[in-house]
C-alpha positions in Angstrom: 138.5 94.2 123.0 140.7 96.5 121.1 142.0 95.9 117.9 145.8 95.9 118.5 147.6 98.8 116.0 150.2 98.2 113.7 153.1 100.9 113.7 152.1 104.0 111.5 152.6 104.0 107.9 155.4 106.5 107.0 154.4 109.4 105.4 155.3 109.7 101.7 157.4 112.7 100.6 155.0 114.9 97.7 157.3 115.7 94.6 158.0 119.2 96.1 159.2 118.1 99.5 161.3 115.8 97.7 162.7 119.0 96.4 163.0 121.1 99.0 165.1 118.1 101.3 167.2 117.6 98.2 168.1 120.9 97.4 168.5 121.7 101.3 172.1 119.5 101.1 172.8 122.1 98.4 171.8 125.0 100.7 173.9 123.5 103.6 177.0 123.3 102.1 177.2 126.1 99.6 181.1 126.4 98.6 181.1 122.7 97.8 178.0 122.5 96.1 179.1 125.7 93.9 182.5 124.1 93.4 180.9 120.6 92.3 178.5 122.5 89.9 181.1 124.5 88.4 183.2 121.5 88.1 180.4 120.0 85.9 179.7 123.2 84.4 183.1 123.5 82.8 183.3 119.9 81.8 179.7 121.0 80.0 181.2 124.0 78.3 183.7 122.1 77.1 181.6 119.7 75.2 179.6 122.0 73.9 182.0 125.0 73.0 183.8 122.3 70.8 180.8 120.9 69.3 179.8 124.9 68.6 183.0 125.8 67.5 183.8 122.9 65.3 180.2 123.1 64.1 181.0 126.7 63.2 184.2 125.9 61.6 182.3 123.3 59.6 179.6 126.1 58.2 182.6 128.0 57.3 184.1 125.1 55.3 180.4 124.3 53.8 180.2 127.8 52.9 183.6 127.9 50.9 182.7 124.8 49.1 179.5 125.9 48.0 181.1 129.1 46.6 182.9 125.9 44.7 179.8 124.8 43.0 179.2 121.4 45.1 175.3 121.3 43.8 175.8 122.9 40.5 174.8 120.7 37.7 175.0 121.9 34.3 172.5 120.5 31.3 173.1 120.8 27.3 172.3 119.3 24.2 174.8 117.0 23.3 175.0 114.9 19.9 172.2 112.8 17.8 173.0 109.5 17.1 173.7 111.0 13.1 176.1 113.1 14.8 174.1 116.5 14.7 173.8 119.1 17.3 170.9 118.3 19.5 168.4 121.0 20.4 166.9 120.9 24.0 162.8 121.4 24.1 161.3 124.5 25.3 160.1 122.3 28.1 163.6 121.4 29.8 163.6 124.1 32.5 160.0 123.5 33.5 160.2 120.0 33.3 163.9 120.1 35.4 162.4 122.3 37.8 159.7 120.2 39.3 162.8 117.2 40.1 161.8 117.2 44.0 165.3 118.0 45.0 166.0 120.5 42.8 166.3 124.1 44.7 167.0 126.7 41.6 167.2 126.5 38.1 167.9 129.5 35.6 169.2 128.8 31.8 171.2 130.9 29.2 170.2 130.3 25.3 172.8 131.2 22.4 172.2 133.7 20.0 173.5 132.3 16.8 175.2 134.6 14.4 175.3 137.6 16.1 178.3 139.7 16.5 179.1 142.5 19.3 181.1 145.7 18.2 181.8 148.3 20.7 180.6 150.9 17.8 179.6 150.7 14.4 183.0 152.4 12.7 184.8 149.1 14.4 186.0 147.0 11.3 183.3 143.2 10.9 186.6 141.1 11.4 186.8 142.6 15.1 184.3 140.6 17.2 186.7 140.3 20.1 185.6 136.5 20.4 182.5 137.6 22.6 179.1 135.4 22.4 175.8 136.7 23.0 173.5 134.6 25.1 169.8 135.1 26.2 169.7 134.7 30.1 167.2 134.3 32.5 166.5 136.9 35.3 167.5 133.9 38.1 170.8 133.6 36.2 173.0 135.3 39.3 171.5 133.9 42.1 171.3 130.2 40.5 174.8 130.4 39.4 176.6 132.3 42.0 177.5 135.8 39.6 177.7 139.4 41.0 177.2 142.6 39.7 180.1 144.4 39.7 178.6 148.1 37.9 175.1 148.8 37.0 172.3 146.3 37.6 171.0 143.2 36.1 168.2 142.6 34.1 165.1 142.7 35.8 161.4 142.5 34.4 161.0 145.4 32.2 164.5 145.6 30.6 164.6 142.0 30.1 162.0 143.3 27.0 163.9 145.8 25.7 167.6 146.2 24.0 169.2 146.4 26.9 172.9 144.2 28.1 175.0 143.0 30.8 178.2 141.9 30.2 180.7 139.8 31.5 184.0 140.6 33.2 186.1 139.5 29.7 183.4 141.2 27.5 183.5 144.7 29.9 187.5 144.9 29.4 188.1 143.7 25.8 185.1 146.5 24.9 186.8 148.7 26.9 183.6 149.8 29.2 184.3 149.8 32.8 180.9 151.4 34.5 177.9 151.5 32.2 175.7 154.9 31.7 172.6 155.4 29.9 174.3 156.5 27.3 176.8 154.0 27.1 175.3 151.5 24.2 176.6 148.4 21.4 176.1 147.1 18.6 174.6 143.1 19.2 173.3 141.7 15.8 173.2 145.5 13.9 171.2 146.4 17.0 172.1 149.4 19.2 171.7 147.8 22.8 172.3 150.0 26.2 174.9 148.7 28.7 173.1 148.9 32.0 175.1 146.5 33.8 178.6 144.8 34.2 179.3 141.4 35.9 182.5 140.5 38.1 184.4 136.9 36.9 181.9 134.3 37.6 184.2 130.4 38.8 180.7 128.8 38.4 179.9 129.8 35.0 183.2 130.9 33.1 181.6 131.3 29.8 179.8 134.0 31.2 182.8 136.2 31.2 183.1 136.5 27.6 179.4 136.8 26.7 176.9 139.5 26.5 173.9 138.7 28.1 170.6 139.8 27.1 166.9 139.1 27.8 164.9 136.1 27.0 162.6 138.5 25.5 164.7 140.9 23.6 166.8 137.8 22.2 163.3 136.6 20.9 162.1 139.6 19.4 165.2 141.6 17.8 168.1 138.9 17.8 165.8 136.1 16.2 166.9 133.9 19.1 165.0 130.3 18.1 163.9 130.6 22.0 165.7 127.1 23.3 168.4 126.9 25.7 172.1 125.6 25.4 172.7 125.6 29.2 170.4 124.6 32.1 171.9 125.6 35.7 170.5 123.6 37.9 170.9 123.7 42.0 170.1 120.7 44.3 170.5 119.7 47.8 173.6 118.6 48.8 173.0 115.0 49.8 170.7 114.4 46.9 173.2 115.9 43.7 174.1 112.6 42.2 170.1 111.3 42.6 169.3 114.6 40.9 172.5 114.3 38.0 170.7 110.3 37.3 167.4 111.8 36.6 168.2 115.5 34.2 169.0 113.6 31.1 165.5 111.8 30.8 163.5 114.8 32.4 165.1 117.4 30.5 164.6 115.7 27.0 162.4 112.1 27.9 162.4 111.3 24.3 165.7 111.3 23.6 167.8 111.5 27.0 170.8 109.9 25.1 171.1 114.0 23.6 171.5 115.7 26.6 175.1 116.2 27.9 174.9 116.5 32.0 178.0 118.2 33.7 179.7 116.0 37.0 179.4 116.6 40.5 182.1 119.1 41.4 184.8 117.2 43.3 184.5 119.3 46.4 181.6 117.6 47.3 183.2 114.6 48.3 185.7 116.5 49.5 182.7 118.1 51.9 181.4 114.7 52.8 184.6 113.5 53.9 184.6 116.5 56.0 181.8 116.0 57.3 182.3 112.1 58.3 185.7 113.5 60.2 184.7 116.2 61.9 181.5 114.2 63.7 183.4 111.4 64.9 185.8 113.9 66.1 182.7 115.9 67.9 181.2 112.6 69.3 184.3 111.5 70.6 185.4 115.1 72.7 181.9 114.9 74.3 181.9 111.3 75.2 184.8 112.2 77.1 183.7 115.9 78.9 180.3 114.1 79.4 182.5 111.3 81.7 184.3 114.1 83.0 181.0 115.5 84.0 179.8 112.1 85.4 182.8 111.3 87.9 182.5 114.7 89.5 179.1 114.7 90.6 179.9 111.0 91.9 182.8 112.1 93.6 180.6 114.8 95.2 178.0 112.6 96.7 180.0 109.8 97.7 182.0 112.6 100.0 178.8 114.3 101.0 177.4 110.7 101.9 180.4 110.1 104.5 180.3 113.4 105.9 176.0 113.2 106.5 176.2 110.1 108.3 174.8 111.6 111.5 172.2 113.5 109.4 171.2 110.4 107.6 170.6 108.5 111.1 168.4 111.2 112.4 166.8 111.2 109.6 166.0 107.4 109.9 165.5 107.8 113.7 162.7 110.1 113.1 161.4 107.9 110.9 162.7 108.4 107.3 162.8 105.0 105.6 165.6 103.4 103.2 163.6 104.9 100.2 162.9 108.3 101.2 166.8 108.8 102.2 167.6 107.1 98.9 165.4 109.6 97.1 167.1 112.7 98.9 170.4 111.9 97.9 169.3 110.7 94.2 167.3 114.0 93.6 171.0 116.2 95.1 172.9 114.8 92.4 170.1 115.4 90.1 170.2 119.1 90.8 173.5 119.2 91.1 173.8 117.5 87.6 171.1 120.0 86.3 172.4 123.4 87.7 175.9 122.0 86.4 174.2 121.4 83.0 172.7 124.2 82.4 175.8 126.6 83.5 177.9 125.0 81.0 175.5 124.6 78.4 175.1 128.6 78.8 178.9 129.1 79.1 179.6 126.8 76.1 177.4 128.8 73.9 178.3 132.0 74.8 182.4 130.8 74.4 181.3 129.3 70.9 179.1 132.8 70.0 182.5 135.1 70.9 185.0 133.0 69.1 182.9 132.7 66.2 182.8 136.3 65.6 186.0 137.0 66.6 186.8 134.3 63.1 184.2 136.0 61.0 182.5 132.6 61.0 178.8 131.6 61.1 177.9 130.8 65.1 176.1 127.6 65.1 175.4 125.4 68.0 173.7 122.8 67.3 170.6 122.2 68.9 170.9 118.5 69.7 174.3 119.4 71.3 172.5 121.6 74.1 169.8 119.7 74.7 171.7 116.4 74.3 174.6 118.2 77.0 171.8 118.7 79.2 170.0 115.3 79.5 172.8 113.8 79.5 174.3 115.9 82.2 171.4 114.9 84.3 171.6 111.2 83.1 175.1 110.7 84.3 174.3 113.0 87.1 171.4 110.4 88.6 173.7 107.2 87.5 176.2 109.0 89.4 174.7 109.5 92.2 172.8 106.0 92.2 175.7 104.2 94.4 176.2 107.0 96.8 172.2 107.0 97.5 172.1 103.6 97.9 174.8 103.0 99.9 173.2 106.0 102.0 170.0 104.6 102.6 171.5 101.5 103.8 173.2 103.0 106.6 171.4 101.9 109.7 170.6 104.4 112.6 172.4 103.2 115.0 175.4 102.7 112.8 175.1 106.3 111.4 174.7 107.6 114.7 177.7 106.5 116.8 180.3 106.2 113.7 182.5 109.2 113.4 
């Protein structure tokens, strides 16, 4: 006797026929699937233009508060318990520098009892208010200062008589752009002007001050080698975290000494900024995603009704509910994806022109791409869940004879 056969098992689609039949209802109908796509596209671009161009807008403002000083912190020896000045140990910077937050720090040191002339027939009474302070080479770039003549100290004049001056101390000496042979007199010492600084908002005391090297203050000025003013920079979100901890690190035997300046009150302005503008970003592309999302359903729910005849050949030949299910699933997929990615590619070129066109930093963020993009395809497949379904339901008789 024979064994009696069973009806064949249906043959199972491989991951790149599933492909190929999905992307042939694109093929088939190319106006509406470029029409769909570009309808999700610009949804896409939408989302992510406003998350690049807030996002740019938002490095602008960060930028323009920094110039304000939001992680500046400022450290100085305050008062002894007998009411003396304090002196902060040699240590301070060294010791402030290793805080884990901390990105910069740089320190100026008063000369005591040194007076600037602009020559030595000026009369003693005329010191023109102008202090002298040792300063660090990292001075500018911790504290934000630029050079407006001339050049700063660097390694080699650091050691020798040699002076920068502030904006207030350039005009009330009457020196405008330093030459070699442009000199003063700091302390009874002839000192060559080699460089002039513009008005520093960070650091306003550096105006009226002539700043000289650590070294040079140490040997000719008899600078006592400790500093009166520690600039520190830290990262943003950790400023206050940093401000608790200077006192005891600058001076841990006597923290109750050491004066530490406040936060600068833009950085709360920044933060509130911040908090704004991302619930504003969320909330735009929550709503282009959805955008997005009813489109691609709208698509396949119309291509379903008009590929009832294909869908029951397909099932007369043999198809089953899954494999039909899978080909319409894996169309909105691609249409989600080829949607996606056009607008993620529009959005950041939109985002990259008006960004220049502001004289603005171009940022897109990188979680707003790749978020637009899975996301795309998320909605995309949830999107295209019911019209599948409902597809792959359709019987072949039914799908054959309806109109």
């Amino acid at each position: 006797m024979s064994a009696r056969l069973g009806p064949p098992a249906p043959a199972r689609l491989a991951p790149a026929d599933l492909l190929r039949v999905g992307a042939a209802g694109l093929r088939t109908r190319p106006a509406r699937a470029l029409l769909s796509a570009l309808g999700v596209a610009i949804g896409i671009a939408a989302m992510v233009a406003v998350v690049g161009i807030s996002s740019s807008s938002r490095a602008e403002l960060d930028r323009r508060l920094a110039a304000l000083g939001t992680n500046l912190l400022t450290v100085a020896p305050g008062q002894t318990l007998e009411g003396q000045p304090a002196t902060l140990p040699a240590e301070a910077e060294s010791m402030i520098a290793r805080i884990g937050p901390v990105t910069a720090v740089s320190a100026t040191g008063r000369v005591r009892g040194a007076r600037v002339y602009r020559s030595d027939l000026i009369p003693k009474a005329e010191t023109n208010g102008l202090s002298v302070l040792a300063a660090r080479l990292t001075l500018p770039a911790t504290v934000g200062a630029r050079v407006r003549a001339g050049v700063w100290l660097n390694g080699a004049t650091a050691r020798y008589p040699a002076a920068v001056l502030g904006a207030a101390a350039a005009d009330r000496l009457g020196i405008g752009r330093p030459s070699p042979d442009t000199w003063i007199l700091v302390g009874g010492q002839h000192f060559t002007v080699i460089g002039v600084l513009a008005a520093v908002p960070l650091a306003a005391e550096l105006d009226a001050a002539v700043l000289v090297g650590w070294d040079a203050a140490t040997g000719s000025l008899r600078f006592d080698g400790h500093a009166t003013t520690v600039y520190t920079r830290s990262r943003d979100h950790q400023v206050e975290a940093v401000r608790a901890v200077l006192a005891a690190t600058a001076d841990p035997r006597a923290p109750g000494d050491v004066a530490v300046s406040k936060p600068s009150d833009a950085l709360a302005a920044r933060r509130a900024a911040d908090t704004t503008l991302n619930a504003l970003l969320l909330g735009l592309g929550a709503v282009a995603l959805l955008v997005g999302g009813v489109g691609v359903a709208n698509t396949m729910v119309v291509s379903v009704l008009e590929r009832r005849a294909e869908i029951g050949l397909r099932r007369a030949l043999g198809a089953t509910r899954g494999q039909v299910r899978l080909q319409f699933l894996t169309e909105s997929l691609l249409l989600s994806f080829l949607g996606g990615l056009g607008g993620v590619l529009l959005g950041v070129a939109v985002t990259t022109g008006y960004a220049t066109y502001q004289s603005w930093p171009a940022v897109v963020p990188a979680w707003a791409t790749a978020g637009a993009l899975a996301a795309t395809v998320l909605i995309g497949g949830v999107a295209g869940l019911f019209p599948a379904i409902r597809a792959a339901r359709l019987s072949p008789t039914e799908a054959l004879t309806s109109p």
